[in-house]
TIRO-2110 file (N, C-alpha, C; in Angstrom, 1 decimal):
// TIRO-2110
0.8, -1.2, 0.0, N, 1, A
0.0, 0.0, 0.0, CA, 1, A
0.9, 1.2, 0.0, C, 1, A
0.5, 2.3, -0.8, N, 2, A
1.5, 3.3, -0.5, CA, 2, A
1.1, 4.2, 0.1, C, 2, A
2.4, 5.0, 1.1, N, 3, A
2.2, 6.1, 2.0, CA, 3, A
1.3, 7.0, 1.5, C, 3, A
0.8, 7.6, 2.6, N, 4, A
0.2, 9.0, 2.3, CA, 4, A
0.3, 9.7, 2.8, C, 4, A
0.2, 10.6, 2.6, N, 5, A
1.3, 12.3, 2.5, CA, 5, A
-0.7, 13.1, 2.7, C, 5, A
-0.5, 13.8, 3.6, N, 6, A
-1.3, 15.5, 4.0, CA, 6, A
-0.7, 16.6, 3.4, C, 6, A
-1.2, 17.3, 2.7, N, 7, A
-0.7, 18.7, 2.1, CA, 7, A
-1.6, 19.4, 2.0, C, 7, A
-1.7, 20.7, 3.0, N, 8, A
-2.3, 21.3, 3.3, CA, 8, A
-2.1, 22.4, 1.9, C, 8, A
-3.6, 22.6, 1.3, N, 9, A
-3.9, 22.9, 0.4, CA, 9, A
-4.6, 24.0, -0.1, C, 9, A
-4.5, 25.2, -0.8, N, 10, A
-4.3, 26.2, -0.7, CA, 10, A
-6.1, 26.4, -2.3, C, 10, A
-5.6, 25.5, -2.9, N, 11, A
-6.3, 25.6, -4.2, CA, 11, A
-5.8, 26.7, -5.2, C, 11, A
-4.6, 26.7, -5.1, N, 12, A
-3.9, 27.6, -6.0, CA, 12, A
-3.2, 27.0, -6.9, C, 12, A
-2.0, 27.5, -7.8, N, 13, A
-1.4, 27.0, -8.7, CA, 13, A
0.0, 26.1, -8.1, C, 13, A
0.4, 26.9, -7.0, N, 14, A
1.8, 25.7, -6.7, CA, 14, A
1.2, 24.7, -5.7, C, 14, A
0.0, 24.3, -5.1, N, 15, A
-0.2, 23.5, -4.2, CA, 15, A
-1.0, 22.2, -5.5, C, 15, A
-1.4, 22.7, -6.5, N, 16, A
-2.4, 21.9, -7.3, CA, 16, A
-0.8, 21.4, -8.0, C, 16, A
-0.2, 22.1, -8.6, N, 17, A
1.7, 21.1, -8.8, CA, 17, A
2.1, 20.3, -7.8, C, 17, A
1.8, 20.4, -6.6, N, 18, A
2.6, 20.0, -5.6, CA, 18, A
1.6, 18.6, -5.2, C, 18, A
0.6, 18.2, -5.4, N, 19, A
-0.8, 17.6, -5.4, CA, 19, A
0.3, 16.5, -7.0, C, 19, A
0.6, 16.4, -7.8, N, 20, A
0.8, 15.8, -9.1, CA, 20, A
2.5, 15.3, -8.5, C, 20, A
3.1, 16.6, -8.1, N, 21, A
4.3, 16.1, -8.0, CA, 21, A
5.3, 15.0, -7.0, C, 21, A
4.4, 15.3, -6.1, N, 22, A
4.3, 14.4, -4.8, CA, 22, A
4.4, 13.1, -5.3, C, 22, A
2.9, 12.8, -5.7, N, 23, A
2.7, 11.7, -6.0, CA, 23, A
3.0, 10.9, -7.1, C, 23, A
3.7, 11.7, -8.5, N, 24, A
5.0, 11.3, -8.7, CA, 24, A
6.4, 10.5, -8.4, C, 24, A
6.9, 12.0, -7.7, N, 25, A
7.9, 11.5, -7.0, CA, 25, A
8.5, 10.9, -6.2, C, 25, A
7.2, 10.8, -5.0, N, 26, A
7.2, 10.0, -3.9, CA, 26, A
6.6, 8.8, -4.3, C, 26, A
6.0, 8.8, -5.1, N, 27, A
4.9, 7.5, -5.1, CA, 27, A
3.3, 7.6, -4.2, C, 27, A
3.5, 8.4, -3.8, N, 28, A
2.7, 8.5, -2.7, CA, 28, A
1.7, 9.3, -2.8, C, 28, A
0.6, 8.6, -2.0, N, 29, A
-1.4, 9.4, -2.1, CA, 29, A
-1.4, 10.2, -1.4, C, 29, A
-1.8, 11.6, -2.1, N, 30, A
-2.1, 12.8, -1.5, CA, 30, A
-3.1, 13.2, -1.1, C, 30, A
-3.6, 13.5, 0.0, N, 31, A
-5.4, 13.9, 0.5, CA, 31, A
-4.6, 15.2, 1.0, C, 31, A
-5.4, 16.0, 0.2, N, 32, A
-5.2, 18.0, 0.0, CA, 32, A
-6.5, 18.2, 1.2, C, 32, A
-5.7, 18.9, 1.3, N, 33, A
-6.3, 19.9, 3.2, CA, 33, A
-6.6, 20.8, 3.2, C, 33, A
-7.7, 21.5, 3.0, N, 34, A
-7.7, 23.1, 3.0, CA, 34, A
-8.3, 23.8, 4.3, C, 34, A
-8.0, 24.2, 5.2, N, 35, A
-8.1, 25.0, 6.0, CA, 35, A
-8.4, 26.5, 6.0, C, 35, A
-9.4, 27.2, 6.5, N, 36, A
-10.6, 28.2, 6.4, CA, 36, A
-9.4, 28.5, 7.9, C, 36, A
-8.6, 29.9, 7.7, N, 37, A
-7.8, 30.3, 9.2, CA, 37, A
-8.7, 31.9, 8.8, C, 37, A
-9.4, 32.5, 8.1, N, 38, A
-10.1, 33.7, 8.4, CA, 38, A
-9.6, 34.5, 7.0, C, 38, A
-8.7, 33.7, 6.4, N, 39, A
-8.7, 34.2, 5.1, CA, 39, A
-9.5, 34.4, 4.2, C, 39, A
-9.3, 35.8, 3.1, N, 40, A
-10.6, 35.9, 2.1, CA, 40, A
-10.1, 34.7, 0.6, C, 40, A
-11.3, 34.0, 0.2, N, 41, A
-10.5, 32.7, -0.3, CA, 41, A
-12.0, 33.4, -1.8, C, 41, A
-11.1, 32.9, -3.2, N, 42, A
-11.3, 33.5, -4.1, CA, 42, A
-12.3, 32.6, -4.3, C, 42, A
-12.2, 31.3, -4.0, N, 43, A
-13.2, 30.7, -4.8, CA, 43, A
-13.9, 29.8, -3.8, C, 43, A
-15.3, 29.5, -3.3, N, 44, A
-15.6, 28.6, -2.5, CA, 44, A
-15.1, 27.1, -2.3, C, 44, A
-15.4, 26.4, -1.3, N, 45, A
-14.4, 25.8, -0.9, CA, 45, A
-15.1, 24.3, -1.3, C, 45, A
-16.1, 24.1, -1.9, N, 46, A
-16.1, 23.0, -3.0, CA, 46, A
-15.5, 23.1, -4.6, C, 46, A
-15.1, 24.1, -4.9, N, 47, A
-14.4, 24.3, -6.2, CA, 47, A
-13.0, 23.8, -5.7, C, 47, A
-12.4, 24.5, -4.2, N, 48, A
-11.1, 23.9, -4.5, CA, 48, A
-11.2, 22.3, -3.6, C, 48, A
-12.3, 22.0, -3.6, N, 49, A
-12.1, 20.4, -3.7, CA, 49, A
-11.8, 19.9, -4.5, C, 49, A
-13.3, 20.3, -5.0, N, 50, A
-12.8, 19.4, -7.0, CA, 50, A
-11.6, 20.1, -8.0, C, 50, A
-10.6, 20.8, -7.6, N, 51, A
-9.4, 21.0, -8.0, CA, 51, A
-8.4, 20.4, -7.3, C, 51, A
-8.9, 20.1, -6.1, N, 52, A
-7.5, 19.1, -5.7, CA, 52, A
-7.7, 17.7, -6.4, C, 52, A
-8.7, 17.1, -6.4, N, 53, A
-9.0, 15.9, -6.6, CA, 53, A
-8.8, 15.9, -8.3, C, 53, A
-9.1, 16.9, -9.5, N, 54, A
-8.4, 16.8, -10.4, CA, 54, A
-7.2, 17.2, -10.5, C, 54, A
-6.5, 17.6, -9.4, N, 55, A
-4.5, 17.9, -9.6, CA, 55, A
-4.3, 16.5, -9.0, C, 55, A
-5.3, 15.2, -9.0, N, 56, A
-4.8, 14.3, -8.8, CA, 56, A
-4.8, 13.4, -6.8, C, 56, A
-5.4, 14.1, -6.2, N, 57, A
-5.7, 13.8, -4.6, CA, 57, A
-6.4, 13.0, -4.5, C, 57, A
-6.2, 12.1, -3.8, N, 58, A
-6.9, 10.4, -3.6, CA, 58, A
-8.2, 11.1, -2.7, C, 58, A
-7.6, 12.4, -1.7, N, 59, A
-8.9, 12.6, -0.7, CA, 59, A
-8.7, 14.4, -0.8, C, 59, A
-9.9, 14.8, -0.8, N, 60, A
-9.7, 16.1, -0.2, CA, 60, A
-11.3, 16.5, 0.5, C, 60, A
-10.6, 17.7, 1.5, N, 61, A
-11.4, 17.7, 2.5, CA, 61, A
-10.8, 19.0, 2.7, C, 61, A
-12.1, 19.9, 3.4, N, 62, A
-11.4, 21.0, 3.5, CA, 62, A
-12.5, 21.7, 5.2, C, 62, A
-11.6, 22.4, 6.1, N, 63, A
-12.0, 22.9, 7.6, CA, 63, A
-13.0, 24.3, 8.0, C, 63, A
-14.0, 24.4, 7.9, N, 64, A
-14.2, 25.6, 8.0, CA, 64, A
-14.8, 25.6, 9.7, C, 64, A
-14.6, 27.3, 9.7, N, 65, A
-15.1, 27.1, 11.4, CA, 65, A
-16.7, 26.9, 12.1, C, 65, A
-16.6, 26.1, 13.1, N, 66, A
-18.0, 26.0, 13.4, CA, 66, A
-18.8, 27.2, 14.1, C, 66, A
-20.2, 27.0, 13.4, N, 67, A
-21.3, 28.3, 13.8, CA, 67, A
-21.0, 28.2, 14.9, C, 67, A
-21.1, 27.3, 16.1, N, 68, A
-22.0, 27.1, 17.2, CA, 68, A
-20.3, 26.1, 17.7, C, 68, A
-20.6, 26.3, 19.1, N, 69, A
-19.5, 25.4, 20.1, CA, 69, A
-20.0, 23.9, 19.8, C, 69, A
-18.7, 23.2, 20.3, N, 70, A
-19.1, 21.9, 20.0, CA, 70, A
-19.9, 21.1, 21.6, C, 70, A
-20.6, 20.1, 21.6, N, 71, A
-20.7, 19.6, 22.5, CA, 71, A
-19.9, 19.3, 23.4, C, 71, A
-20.0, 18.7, 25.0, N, 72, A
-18.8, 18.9, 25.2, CA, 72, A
-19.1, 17.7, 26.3, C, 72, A
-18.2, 16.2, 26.8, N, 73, A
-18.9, 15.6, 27.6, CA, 73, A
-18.3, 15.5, 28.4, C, 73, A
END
């Protein structure tokens, strides 16, 4: 089975290279990360799913923050 590699993913032009090259180079499955830190992000954050997953990402998933606190036990 081959490793897999997290690369926190931006949905831009050198992370969607870096998504192909990885897994290249390394051999290795990339699942692209996108993380919502308060930045203003050009494109909604299902577009830059389905551009990681066409620069070739076995998984992508991306964090945004929650409306409401989490439960708590």
């Amino acid at each position: 089975m081959p490793e897999r590699v997290v690369l926190a993913y931006s949905g831009g032009l050198d992370t969607s290279v870096a998504v192909k090259w990885i897994a290249q180079e390394w051999g290795a499955e990339v699942v692209a990360l996108a993380v919502d830190v308060g930045q203003s992000a050009d494109d909604d954050w299902e577009t830059i799913r389905r551009r990681a997953l066409a620069a070739g990402a076995v998984e992508a998933s991306s964090s945004t923050p929650r409306t409401s606190s989490p439960a708590t036990t």
